[in-house]
N, C-alpha and C positions, 0 to 999 in steps of 0.2 A: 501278500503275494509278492514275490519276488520276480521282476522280469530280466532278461539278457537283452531286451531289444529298448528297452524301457528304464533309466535310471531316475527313477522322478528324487530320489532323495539328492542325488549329484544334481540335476535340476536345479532346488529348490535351493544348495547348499552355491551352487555357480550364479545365481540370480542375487542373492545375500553378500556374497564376495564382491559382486561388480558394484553393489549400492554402497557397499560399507568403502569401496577404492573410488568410488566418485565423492563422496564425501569428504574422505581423507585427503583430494587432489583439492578442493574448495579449503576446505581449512588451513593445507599448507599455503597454499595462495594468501591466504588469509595473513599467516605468519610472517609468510615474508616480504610480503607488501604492507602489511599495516590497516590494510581496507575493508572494509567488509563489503562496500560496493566500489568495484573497481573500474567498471564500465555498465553501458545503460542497459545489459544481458542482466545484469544482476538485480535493478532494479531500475526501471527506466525513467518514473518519477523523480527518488529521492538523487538519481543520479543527473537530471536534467537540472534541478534544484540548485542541488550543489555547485555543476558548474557553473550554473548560471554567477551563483552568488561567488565563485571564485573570480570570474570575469571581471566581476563587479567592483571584487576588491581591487585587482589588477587597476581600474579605471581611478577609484581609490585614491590608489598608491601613488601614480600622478597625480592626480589633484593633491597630494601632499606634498610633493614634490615641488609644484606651483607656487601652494602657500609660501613654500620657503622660503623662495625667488621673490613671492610679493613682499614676504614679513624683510627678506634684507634691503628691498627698494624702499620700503617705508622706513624703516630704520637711518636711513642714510638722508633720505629728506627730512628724517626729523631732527639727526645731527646735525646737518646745513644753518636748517632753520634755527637752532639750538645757538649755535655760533654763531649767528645774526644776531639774534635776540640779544647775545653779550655784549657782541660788539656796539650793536645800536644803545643800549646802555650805558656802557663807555663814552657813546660818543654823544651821548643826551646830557651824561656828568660835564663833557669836558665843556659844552654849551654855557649850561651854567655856570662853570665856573669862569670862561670868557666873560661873562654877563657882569663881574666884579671890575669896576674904573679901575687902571693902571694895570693890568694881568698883561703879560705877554700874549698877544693873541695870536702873534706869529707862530711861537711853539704849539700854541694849541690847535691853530691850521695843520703843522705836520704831521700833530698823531692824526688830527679826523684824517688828512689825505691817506694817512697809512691802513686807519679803519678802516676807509670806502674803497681800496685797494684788496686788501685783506676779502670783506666782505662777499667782493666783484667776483675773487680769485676761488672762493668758497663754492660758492653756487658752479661756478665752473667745474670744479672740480668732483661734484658729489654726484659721481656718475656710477653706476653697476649694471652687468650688462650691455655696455653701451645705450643704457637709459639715462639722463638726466633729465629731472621735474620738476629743478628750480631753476635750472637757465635753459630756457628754450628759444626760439623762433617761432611765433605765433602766425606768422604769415606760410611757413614753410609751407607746404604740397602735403595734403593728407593729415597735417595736425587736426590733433582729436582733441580736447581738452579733459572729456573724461576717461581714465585711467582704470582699468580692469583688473580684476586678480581673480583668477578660478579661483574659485571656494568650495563648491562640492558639484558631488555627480549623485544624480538620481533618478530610479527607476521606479515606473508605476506601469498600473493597467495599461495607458494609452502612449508609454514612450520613457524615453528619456531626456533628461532636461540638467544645463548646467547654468548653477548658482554663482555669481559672482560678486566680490567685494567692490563697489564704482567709488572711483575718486571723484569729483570733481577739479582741478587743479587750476582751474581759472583764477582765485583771489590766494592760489599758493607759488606763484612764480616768482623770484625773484629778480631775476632779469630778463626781460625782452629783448631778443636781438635783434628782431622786425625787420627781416632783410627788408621790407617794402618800404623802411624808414617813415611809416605814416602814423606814429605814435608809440610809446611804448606802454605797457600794459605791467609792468611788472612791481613788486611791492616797493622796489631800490629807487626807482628809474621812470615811475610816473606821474603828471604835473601835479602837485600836491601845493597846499594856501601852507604861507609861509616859509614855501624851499625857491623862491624865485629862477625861475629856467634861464639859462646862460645856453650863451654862444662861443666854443674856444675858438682858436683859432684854425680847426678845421673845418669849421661850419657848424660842426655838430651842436644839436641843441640838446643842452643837458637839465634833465625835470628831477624832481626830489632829490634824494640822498648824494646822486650824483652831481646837483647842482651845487653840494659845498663843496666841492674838490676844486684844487689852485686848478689852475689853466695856464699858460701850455705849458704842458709836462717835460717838455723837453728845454724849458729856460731857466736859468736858476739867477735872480730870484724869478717865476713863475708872475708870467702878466698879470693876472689877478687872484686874490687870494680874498673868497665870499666872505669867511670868518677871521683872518690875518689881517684886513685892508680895513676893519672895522675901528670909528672912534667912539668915543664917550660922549657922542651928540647924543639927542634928544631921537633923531631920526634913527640914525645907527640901532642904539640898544631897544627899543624897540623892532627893529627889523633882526636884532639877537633873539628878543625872545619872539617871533614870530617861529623863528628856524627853530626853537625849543619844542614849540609848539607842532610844528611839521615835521620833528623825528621822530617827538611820541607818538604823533597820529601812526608813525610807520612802524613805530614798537608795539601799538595795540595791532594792528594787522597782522605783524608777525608771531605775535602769542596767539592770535586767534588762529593762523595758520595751524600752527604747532599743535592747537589743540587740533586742530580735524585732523592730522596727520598720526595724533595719537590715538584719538576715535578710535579710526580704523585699523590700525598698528595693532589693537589691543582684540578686535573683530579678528585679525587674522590671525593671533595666539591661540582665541579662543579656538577658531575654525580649528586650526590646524591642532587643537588637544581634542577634540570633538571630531575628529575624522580617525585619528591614530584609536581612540576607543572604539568607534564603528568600524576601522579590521579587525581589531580584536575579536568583536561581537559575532562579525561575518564568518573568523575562523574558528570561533569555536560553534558556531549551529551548523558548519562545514563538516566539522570533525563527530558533530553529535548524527549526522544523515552517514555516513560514509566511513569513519573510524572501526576499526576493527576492537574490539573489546579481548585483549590480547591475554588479561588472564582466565577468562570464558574458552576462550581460542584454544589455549595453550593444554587445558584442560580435558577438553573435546579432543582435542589431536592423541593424547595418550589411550584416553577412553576408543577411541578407533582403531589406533594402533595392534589394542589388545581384542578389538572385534575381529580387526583384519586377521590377525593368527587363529582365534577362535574357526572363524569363518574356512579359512584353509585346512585347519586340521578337520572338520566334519565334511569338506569335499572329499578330503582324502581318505574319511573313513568310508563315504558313500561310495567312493571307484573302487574301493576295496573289497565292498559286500559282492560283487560281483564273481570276485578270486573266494570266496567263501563259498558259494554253490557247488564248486567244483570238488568240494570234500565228499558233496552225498553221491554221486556218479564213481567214487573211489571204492 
């Protein structure tokens, strides 16, 4: 039965068109975004998910950023200490070879003075960020001794929590500046058996490495010179190999330094290759909740395309049958 009041085939062919042009609006979305959930209308789980874990990497991403800053502060104390360890070497040979009756001990005073100068000026200088952590001020306001590096961020059931690489830096200093002047604490410049403590002629009292340096600096020849002013007594080269004795003790502290400084040096490559794969990880299960599967898409969009016209042309045949009645009333 055919009605005038009634087009149920136009109906049926108009309800077909809008489904098949909603469709067609999601999967161009689809196209040209890349998404297949774009927002959390689309899927409010995998889309909650997702962010989450995007977030997450964002948090990540600094924390690699961190490492970096940490892996070059450690690097640069380990060159320090590196260039110690030479020079205290250097200056443990040139001990020994003092230790030979008749040697110039004079010339061998000037290179130590120029080592423990050298050495002084090293530690000073092996600064990043306005950090240095081998010549410090133990006394300062707020000194911490241990040393921090983010290392990761992580998220569970009950929070989040960040992981850190800890230095201790206590038996890694090389020089103390102690504005409190009540000792110094560092590997160069503390009292050590066999480096006897001297007084220059500023007052200052000078302990290990620093106690073979001529004094005062400003006289030439220099008042006293610990290794220069040495004879061939009995007393003397025994107080030679004493100070032999109290450089190595300061060459095994600084290898041992170098080692913790590597330790961790090596903790934080790892960390930081170990986080760069955990974005990775994050953005591909990002892309597996939320990616659009673009030759699926691409597919789908044609196949609607040719619904959409379908779908039009049986609307237009149903508003048609309408104009067809009007043949039998002719």
């Amino acid at each position: 039965m055919t009605s005038l009041l009634t087009n149920t085939a136009a109906m049926v062919a108009l309800q077909t068109l809008s489904q098949i042009n909603h469709s067609l609006n999601e999967t161009n979305n689809r196209v040209s975004t890349g998404l297949r959930i774009a927002q959390a209308s689309d899927s409010a789980a995998y889309w909650a998910i997702a962010t989450t874990t995007e977030s997450d990497n964002g948090a990540l991403s600094a924390v690699k950023d961190a490492l970096s800053i940490g892996k070059s502060t450690l690097d640069v104390m380990y060159n320090g200490l590196d260039a110690t360890r030479d020079s205290l070497q250097k200056m443990k040979n040139l001990l020994i070879a003092a230790r030979q009756p008749g040697v110039d001990r004079g010339n061998i005073q000037a290179e130590i003075d120029g080592l423990i100068t050298d050495m002084v000026n090293k530690a000073s200088a092996s600064v990043i960020n306005e950090q240095n952590f081998l010549s410090v001020d133990t006394d300062a306001t707020g000194y911490n001794a241990t040393k921090s590096i983010v290392a990761s961020f992580e998220r569970s059931s009950t929070g989040i929590a960040i992981s850190t690489i800890d230095l201790d830096t206590t038996n890694l200093i090389l020089v103390d500046a102690d504005s409190a002047d009540d000792g110094h604490n560092g590997l160069l410049d503390k009292a050590r058996a066999g480096l006897t403590a001297t007084t220059d002629d500023g007052g200052e009292v000078r302990n290990g490495i620093l106690a073979l340096r001529s004094y005062d600096d400003d006289i030439n020849p220099p008042d006293a010179m610990p290794v220069g002013d040495l004879t061939d007594s009995v007393t003397d080269l025994a107080a030679l190999e004493a100070m032999i004795g109290g450089v190595d003790a300061v060459l095994t502290d600084v290898i041992a330094a170098q080692n913790q400084v590597g330790v961790n040096l090596a903790r934080a490559e790892s960390q930081h290759s170990f986080i760069s794969a955990l974005m990775d990880a994050n953005a591909r299960a990002i892309g597996a909740l939320v990616d659009a599967n673009m030759e699926e898409e691409s597919t789908k969009l044609r196949a609607l395309q040719t619904q959409q016209q379908l779908s039009v042309e049986s609307l237009s045949i149903a508003n048609a049958s309408a104009q067809n009645i009007l043949a039998l009333f002719r």
